[in-house]
C-alpha positions as CSV (number, residue, x, y, z in Angstrom):
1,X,-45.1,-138.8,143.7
2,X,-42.4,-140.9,144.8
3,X,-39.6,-142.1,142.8
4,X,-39.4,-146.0,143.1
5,X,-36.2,-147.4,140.7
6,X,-36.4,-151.3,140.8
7,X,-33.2,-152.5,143.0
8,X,-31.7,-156.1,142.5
9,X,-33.2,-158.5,145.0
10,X,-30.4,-160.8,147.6
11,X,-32.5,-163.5,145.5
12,X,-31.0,-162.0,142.4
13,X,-27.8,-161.4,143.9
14,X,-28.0,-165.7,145.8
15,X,-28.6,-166.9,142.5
16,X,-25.4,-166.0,140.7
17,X,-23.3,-166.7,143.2
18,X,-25.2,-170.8,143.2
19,X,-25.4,-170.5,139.4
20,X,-21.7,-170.2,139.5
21,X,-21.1,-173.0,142.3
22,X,-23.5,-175.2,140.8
23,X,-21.5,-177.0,137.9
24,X,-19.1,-178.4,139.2
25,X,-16.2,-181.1,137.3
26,X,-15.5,-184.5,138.4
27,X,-12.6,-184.9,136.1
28,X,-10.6,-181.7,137.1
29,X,-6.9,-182.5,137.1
30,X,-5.4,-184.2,140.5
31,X,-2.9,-181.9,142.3
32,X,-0.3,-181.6,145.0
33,X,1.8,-178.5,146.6
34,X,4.3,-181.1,148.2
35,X,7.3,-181.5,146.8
36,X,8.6,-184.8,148.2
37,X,5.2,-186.3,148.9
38,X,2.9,-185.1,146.0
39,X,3.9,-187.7,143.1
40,X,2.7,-190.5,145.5
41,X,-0.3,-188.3,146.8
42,X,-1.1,-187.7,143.1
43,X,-1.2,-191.6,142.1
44,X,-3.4,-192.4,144.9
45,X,-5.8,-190.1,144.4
46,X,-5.8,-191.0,140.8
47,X,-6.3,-194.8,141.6
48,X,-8.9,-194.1,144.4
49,X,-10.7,-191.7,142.0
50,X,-11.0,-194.4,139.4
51,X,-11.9,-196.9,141.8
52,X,-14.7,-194.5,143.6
53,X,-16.1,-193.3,140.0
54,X,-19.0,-195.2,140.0
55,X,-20.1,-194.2,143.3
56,X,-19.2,-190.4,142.8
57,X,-20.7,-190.5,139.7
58,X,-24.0,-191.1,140.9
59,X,-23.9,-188.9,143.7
60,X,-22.1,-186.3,141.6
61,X,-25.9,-187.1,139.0
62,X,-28.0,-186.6,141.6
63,X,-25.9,-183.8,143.4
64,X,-26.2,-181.7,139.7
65,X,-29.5,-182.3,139.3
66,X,-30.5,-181.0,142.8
67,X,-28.7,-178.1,142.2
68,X,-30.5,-177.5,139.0
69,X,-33.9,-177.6,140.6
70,X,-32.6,-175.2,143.6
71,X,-31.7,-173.1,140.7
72,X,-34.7,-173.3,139.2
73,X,-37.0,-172.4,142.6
74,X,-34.8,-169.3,143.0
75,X,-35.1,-168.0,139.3
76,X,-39.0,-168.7,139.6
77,X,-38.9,-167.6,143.3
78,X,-36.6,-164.4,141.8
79,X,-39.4,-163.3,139.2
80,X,-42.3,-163.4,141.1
81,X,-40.4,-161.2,143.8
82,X,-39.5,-158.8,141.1
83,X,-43.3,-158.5,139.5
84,X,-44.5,-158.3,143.4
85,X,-41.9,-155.5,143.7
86,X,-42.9,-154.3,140.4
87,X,-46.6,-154.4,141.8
88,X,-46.2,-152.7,145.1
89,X,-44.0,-149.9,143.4
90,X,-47.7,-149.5,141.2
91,X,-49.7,-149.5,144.7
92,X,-47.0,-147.0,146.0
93,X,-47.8,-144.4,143.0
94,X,-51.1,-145.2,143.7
95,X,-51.0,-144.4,147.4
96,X,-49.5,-141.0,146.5
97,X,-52.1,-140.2,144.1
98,X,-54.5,-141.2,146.5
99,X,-52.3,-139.0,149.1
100,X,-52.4,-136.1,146.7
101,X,-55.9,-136.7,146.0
102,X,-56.7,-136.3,149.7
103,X,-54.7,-133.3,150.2
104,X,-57.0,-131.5,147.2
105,X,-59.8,-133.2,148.7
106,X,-59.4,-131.7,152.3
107,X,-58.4,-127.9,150.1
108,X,-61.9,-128.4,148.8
109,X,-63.6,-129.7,152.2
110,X,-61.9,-126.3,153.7
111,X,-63.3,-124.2,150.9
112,X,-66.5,-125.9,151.5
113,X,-66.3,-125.1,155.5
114,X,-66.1,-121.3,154.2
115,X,-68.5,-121.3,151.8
116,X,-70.9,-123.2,154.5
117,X,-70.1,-120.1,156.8
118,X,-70.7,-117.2,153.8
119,X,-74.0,-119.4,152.9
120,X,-74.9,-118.9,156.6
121,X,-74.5,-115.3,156.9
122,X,-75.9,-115.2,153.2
123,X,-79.2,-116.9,154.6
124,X,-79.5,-114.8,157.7
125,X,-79.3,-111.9,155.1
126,X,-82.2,-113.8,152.9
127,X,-84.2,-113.9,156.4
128,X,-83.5,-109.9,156.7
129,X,-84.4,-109.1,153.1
130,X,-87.6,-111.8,153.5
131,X,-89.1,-109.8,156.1
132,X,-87.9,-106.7,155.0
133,X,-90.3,-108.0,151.5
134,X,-93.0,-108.7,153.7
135,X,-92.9,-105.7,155.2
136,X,-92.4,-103.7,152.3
137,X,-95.5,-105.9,150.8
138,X,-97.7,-105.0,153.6
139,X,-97.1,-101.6,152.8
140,X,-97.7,-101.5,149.5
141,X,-100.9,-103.0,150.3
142,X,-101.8,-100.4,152.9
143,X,-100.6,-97.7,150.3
144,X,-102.8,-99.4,147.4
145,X,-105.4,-99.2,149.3
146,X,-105.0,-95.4,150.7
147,X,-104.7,-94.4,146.9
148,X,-108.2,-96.6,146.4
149,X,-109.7,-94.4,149.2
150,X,-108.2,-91.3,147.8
151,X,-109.5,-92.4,144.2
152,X,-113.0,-93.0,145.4
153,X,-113.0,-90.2,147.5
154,X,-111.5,-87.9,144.1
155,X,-114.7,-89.5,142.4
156,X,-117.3,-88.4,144.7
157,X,-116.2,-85.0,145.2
158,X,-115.9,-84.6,141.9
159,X,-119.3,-85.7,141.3
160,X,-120.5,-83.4,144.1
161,X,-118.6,-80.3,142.5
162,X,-120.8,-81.2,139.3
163,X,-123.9,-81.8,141.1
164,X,-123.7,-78.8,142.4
165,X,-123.0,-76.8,138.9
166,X,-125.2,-78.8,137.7
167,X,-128.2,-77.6,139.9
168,X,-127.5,-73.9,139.2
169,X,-130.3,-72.1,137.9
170,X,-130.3,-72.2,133.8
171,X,-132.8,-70.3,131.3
172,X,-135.2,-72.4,129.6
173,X,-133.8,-71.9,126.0
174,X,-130.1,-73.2,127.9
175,X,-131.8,-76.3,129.5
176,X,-133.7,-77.5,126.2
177,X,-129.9,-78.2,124.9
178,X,-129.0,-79.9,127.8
179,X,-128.6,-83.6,127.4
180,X,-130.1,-84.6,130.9
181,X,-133.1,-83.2,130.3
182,X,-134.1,-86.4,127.9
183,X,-136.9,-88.2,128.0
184,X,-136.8,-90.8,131.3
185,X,-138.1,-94.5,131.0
186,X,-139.5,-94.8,134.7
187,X,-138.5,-93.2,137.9
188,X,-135.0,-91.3,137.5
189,X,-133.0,-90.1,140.4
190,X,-132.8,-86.9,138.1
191,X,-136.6,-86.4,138.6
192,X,-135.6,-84.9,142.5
193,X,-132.9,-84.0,144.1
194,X,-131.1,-87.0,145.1
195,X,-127.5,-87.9,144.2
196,X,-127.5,-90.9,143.1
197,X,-123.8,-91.3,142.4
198,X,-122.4,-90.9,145.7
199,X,-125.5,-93.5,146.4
200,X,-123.9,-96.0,144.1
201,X,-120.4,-95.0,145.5
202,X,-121.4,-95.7,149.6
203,X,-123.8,-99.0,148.9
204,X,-123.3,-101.0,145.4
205,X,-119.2,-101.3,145.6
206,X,-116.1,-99.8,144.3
207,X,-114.9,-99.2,140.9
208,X,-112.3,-101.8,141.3
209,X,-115.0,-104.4,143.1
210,X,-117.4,-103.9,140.2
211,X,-114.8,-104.3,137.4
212,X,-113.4,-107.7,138.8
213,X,-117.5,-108.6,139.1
214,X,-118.2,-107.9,135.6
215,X,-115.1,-109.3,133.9
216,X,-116.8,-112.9,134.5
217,X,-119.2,-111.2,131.2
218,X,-115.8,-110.3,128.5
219,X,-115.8,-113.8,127.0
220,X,-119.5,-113.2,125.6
221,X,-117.9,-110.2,124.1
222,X,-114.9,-111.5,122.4
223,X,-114.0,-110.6,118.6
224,X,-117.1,-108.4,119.0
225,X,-117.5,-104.5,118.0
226,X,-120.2,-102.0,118.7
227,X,-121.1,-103.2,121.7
228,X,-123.7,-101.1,123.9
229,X,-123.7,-100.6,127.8
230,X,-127.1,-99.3,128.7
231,X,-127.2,-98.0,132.1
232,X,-123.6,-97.8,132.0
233,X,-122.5,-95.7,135.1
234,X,-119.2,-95.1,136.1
235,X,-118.1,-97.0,133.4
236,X,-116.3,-100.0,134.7
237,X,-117.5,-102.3,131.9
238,X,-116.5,-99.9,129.2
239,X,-113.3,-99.7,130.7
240,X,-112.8,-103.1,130.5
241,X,-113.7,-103.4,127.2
242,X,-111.2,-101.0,125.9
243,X,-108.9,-102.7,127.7
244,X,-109.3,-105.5,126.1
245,X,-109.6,-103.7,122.2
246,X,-113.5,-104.2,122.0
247,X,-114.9,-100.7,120.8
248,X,-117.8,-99.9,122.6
249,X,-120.6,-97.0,123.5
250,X,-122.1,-96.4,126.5
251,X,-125.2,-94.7,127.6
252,X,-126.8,-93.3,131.0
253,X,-129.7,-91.0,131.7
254,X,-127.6,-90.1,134.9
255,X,-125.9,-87.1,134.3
256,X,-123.7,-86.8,137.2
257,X,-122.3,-90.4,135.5
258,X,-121.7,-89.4,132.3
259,X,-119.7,-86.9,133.5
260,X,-117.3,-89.2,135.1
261,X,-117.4,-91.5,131.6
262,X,-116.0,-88.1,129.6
263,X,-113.4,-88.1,132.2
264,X,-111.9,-91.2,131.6
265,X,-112.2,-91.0,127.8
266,X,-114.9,-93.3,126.9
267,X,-117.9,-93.3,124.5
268,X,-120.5,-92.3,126.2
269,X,-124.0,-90.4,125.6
270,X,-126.5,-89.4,128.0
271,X,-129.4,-90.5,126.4
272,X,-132.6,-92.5,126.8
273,X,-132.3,-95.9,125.4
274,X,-135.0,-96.3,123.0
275,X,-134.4,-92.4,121.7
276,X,-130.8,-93.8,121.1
277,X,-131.9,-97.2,120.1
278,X,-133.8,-95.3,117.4
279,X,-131.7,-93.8,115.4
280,X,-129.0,-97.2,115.8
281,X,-129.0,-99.4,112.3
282,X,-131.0,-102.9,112.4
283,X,-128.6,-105.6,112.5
284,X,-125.6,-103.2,113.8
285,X,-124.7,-104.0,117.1
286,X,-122.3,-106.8,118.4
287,X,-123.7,-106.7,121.6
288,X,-125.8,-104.9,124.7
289,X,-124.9,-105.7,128.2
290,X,-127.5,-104.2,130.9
291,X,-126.0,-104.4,134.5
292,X,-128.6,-104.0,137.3
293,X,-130.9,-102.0,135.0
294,X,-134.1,-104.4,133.8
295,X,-135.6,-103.5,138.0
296,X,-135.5,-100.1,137.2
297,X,-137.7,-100.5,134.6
298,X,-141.4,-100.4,133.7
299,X,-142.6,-103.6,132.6
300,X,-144.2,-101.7,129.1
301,X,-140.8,-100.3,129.0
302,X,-138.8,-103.0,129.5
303,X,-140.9,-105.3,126.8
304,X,-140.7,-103.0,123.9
305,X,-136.9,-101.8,124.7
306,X,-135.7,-106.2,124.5
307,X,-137.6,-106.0,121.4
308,X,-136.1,-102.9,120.1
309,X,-132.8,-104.5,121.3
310,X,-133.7,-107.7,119.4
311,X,-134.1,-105.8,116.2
312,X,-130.7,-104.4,116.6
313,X,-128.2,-107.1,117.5
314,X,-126.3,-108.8,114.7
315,X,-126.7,-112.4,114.0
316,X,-125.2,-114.8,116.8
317,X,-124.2,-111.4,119.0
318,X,-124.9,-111.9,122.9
319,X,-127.1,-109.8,125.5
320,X,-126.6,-109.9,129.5
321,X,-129.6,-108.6,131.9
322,X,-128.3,-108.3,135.3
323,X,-130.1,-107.9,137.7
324,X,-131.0,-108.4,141.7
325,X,-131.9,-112.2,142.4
326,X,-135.9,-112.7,143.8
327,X,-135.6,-116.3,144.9
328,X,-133.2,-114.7,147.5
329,X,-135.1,-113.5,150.1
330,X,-131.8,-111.9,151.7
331,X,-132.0,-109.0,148.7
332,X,-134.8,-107.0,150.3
333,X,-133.6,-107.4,153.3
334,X,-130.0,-106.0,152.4
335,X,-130.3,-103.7,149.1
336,X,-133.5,-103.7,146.5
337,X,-135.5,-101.2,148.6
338,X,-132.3,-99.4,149.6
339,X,-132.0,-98.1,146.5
340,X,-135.2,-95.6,145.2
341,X,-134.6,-96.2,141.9
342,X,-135.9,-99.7,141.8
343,X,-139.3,-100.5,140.4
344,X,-140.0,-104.4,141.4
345,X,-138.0,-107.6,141.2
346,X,-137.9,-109.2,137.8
347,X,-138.2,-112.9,138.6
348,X,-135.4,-114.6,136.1
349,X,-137.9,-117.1,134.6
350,X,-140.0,-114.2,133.3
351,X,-136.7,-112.8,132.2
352,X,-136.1,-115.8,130.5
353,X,-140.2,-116.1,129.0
354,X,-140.1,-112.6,127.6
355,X,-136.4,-113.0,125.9
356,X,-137.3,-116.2,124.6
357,X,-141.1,-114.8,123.3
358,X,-139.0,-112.4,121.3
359,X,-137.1,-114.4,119.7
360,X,-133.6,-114.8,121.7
361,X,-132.0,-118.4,121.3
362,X,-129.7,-120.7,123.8
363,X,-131.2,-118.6,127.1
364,X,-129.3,-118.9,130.1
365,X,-129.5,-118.2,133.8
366,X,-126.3,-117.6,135.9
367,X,-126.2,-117.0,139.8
368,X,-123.5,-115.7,141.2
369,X,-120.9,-116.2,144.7
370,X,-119.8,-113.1,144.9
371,X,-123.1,-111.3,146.3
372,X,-124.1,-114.9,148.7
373,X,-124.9,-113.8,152.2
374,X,-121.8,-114.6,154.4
375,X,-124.1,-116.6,156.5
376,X,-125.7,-120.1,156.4
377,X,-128.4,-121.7,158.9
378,X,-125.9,-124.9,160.7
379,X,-126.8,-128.3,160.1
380,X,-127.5,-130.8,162.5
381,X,-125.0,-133.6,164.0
382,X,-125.1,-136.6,166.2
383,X,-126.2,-140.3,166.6
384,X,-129.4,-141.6,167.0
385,X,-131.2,-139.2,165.0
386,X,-133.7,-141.0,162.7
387,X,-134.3,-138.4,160.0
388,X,-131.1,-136.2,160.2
389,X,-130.4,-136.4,156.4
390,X,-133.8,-135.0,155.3
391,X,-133.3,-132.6,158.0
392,X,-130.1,-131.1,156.7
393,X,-131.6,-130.9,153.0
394,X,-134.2,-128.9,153.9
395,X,-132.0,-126.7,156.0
396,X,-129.6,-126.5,152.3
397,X,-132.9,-125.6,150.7
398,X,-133.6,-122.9,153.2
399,X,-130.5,-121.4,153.2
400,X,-130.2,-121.2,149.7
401,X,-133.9,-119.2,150.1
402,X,-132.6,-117.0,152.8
403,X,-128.9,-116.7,152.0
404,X,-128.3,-117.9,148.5
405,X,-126.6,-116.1,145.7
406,X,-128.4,-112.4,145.5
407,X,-127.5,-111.5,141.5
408,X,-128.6,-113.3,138.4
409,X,-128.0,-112.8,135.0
410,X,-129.6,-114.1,132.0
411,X,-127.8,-114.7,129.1
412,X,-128.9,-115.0,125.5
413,X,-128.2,-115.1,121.9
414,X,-130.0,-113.8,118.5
């Protein structure tokens, strides 16, 4: 900043020197240097003097007060210099604020410059590690679902290792204590030799594809214990139970399924439901869930195991029957006589009849998308067609016949 020390103006300086001139006396004594002449130059002045006074005292008035006023113009004329001075030293400081201001702004505009360049060669190197992610993503991906194969594939040779141990020749007294050997509700793949596992395994989905199908059904199930999985093979819904902290038992007449339950740890029995259902307390269980079971069964069979179910359910506790969807027409076509085990189609409103006969309450049906046909018949378009609208609602009533939504599930409450 810049040192600005007020300085006397020429004003200042003007108006002394015409403050001193200014007053001025009319009456000063008369005077002469000469010797010989000044006593006559002296009286004549005197007498002109007194004869002129009049005169030069008006002119001498009017000469004192010009001089005041000129006096007074150059004091006022003299301060308002000084407080513009005084003003323009303030704008100076100012300006070299400013200036310094400027020079810190145009550090910082520099410093900005570099960072600019570093944010650059910082965003090229987010553009790197971006597809470096992706990549890295993609693999993981590719690697999740190489350890899928290798899991599936684990679980079916597994299964055929058993299978195989399984079908070695035992003495009668050994085979009475076998646990396979129970008593079989309708035709069980057990009944020839077919494996029905690896079946399940090539045709009805993954472990991970069921598991994300049935967790739609773990809200009927929650705050619940002693909940029952009949028909529960590989044990996907079990698993998912205990993952979420609802104890649960599982049973299966499939042996070769059982096995790979006591593998993962869970509850499990091989068993025929009503034997089991029998020795199970009235009142006792917080819920049953039967996935893709009820078309395996006799009809006979099927009546007196919902009412043996019925009588063993706890008040307000839920049951799921799920199961292949008959107003589909695309479900013969593309799995119920694929798999042997299948008796008939249960139509969902007899479902709903017999669970209601017996005494069920609040019966629901659910469809769902995840087993719709990928394909739908087009609809028409274009102008001049009189009955295009009635045309296209048949067309959504067809497809939902031919390609609608191939599971059901009815869902009830004692």
């Amino acid at each position: 900043m810049s040192d600005h020390k007020p300085n006397e103006s020429n004003i200042s300086k003007t108006l002394e020197e015409v403050q001193l001139m200014a007053s001025f006396n009319i009456y000063e004594p008369v005077t002469s240097h000469r010797r010989l002449l000044g006593p006559f130059i002296i009286f004549f002045r005197r007498v002109i003097r007194r004869l002129t006074r009049w005169y030069v005292l008006s002119l001498a008035g009017q000469q004192e007060r010009f001089n005041n006023a000129i006096l007074q113009a150059i004091h006022n004329l003299d301060t308002k210099v000084s407080a513009l001075e005084l003003r323009c030293n303030s704008r100076i400081d100012s300006l070299d604020i400013l200036q310094e201001s400027l020079k810190e702004h145009e550090s910082r505009i520099n410093s900005f410059d570099l960072l600019r360049e570093s944010l650059k060669v910082h965003e090229s190197r987010i553009d790197s590690l971006g597809k470096l992610s992706e990549s890295l993503s993609d693999n993981e991906m590719r690697i999740n679902s190489i350890l899928d194969k290798f899991h599936n594939e684990s679980v079916y040779l597994s299964s055929r290792i058993r299978r195989m141990e399984r079908k070695q020749p035992l003495h009668f007294e050994e085979a009475e204590d076998k646990h396979y050997l129970s008593k079989k509700p309708a035709v069980n793949s057990e009944d020839y030799d077919f494996d029905y596992l690896t079946f399940e395994h090539m045709f009805r989905g993954t472990e991970k594809e069921i598991k994300e199908r049935q967790s739609i059904y773990l809200e009927y199930f929650v705050h619940k214990q002693n909940v029952l999985d009949i028909g529960c093979g590989r044990g996907e819904f079990l698993e998912l139970l205990s993952d979420n902290g609802i104890k649960a038992k599982g049973i299966d007449i499939n042996g070769d399924s059982i096995a790979i339950c006591e593998d993962k740890c869970l509850d499990v029995e091989c068993v025929d439901a009503l034997e089991y259902l029998s020795t199970v307390s009235d009142g006792s269980l917080g819920g049953v869930m039967l996935a893709q079971v009820v078309e395996h069964l006799d009809m006979p069979y099927l009546i007196e195991l919902l009412n043996l179910i019925y009588a063993k359910m706890e008040k307000s506790a839920c049951i799921i029957l799920e199961s292949p969807n008959p107003r589909t027409l695309a479900i013969y076509r593309n799995s119920f006589y694929l798999d042997p085990g299948h008796v008939k189609p249960i139509h969902p409103d007899l479902l709903k009849f017999i669970t209601t006969s017996i005494g069920f309450r609040e019966v629901q049906e659910k469809t769902y998308a995840y087993s719709k046909d990928g394909y739908d018949l087009p609809f028409i378009r274009g102008e001049g067609i009189t009955n295009v609208d009635e045309f296209n609602s048949g067309i959504g009533v067809l497809n939902n016949i031919l390609f609608g939504n191939q599971d059901y599930s009815i869902i009830a409450f004692k």
